[in-house]
C-alpha positions in Angstrom: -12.3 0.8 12.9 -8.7 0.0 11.4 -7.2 3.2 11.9 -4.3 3.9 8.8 -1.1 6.2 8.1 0.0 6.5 4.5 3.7 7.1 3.8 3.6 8.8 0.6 1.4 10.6 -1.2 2.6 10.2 -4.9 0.3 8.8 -7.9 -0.4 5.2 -6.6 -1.4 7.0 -3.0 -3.3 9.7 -4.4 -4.7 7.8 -7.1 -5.5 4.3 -5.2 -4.6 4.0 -1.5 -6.1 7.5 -0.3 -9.5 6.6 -2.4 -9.7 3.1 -1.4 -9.4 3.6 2.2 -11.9 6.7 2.1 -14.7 3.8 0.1 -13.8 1.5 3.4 -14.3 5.2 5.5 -17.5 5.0 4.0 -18.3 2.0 5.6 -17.0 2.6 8.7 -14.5 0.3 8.4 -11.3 2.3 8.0 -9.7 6.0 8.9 -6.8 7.5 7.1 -5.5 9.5 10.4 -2.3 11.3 9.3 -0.5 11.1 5.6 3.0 12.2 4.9 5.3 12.9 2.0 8.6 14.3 1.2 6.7 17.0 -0.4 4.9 18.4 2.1 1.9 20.0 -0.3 1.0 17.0 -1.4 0.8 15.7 1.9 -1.6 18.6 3.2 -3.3 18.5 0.0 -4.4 14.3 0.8 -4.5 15.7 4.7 -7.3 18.4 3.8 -9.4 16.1 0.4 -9.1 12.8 3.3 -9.3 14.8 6.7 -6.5 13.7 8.4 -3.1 15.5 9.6 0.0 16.0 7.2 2.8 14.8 8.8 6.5 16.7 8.2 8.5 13.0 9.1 7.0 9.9 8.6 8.4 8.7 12.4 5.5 10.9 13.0 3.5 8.1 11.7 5.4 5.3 13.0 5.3 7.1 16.6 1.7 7.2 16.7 0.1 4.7 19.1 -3.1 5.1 17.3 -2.1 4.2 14.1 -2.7 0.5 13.4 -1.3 -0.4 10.0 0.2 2.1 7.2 1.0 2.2 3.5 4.0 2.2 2.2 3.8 4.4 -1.3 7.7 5.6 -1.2 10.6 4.8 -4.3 10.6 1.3 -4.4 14.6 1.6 -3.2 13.0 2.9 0.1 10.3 0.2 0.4 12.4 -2.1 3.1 13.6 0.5 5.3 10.6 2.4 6.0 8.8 -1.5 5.9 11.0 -2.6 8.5 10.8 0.2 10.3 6.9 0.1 10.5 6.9 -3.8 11.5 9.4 -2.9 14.3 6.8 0.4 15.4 4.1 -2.6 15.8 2.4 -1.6 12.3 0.5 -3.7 9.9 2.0 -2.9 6.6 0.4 -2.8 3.4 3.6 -2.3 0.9 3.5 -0.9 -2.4 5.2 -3.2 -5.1 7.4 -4.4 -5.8 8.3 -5.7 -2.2 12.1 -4.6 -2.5 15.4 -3.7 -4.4 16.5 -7.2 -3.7 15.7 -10.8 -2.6 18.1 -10.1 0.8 16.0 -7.2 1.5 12.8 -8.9 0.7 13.5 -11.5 2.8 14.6 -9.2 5.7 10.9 -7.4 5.6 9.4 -11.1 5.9 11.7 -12.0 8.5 10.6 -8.7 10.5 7.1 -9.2 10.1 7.1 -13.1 11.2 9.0 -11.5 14.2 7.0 -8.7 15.0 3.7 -11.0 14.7 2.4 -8.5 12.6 1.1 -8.3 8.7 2.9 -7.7 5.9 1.1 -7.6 3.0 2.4 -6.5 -0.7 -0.1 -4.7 -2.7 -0.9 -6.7 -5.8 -3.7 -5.0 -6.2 -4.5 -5.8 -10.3 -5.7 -9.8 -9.5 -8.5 -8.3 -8.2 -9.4 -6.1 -11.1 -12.8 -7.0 -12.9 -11.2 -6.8 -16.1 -8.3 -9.4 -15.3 -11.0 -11.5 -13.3 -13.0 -11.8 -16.7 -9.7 -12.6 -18.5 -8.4 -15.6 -16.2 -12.2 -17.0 -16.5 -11.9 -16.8 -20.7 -8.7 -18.5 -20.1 -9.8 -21.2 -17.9 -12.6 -22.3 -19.9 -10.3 -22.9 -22.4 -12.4 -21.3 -25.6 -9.2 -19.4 -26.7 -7.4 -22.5 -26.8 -3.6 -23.2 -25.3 -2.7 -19.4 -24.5 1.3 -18.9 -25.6 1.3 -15.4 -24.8 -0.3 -12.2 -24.6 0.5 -8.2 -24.7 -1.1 -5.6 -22.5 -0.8 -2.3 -20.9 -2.4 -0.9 -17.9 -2.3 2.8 -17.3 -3.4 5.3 -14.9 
């Protein structure tokens, strides 16, 4: 069992990361074992609805020699630090998008993941959505013709 820290409880944490780890729970596959958030009400609030302890510093997370991999659900300007941190702590990392602020820090996270031999993954989560699965296969088969562009929106 993969056991998990999340580093933010905000609207993508408490709206996908916190639910999708509890499905894998489920299974047995996965256990959210401490969460943490600037706010620290929201992170009891996740702590108590997912059973696992709110943290008051996310170090508390990175600390943890239980904690196998964590999510990264922070202000996109903090998304390298705390990533880099979490690769150097001997974390998986699952990072919220987008990877980073810039294409040097970017490139520092994947330079401290190749070094810590650990993964760092960046969560594109939509290409797995049903409704964007259906829409590549209409695409491919080519009954809408030569696609030039398109409009959508996506909202939580």
């Amino acid at each position: 069992m993969l056991k998990v820290g999340i580093i933010g409880c905000g609207s993508i944490a408490r709206f996908c990361h916190f639910p999708e780890y509890a499905e894998l729970a489920r299974e047995g596959l996965v256990r959210i074992v401490k969460a943490y958030d600037v706010v620290m009400a929201r992170a009891e609030e996740m702590g108590t609805k997912y059973q696992s302890k709110a943290c008051k510093d996310y170090m508390e997370i990175l600390n943890d020699p239980e904690i196998e991999a964590v999510s990264v659900c922070v202000p996109n300007y903090l998304h390298a630090k705390i990533t880099m941190e979490a690769l150097s702590a001997g974390k998986h990392v699952l990072c919220e998008k987008p990877i980073a602020t810039s294409l040097k820090e970017a490139e520092a996270m994947i330079k401290a993941a190749k070094n810590s031999g650990k993964k760092l993954m960046v969560a594109q989560s939509q290409r797995f959505a049903l409704a964007h699965k259906k829409a590549k296969e209409i695409i491919d088969s080519g009954v809408l013709g030569r696609i030039l562009t398109f409009e959508t929106a996506f909202a939580h």
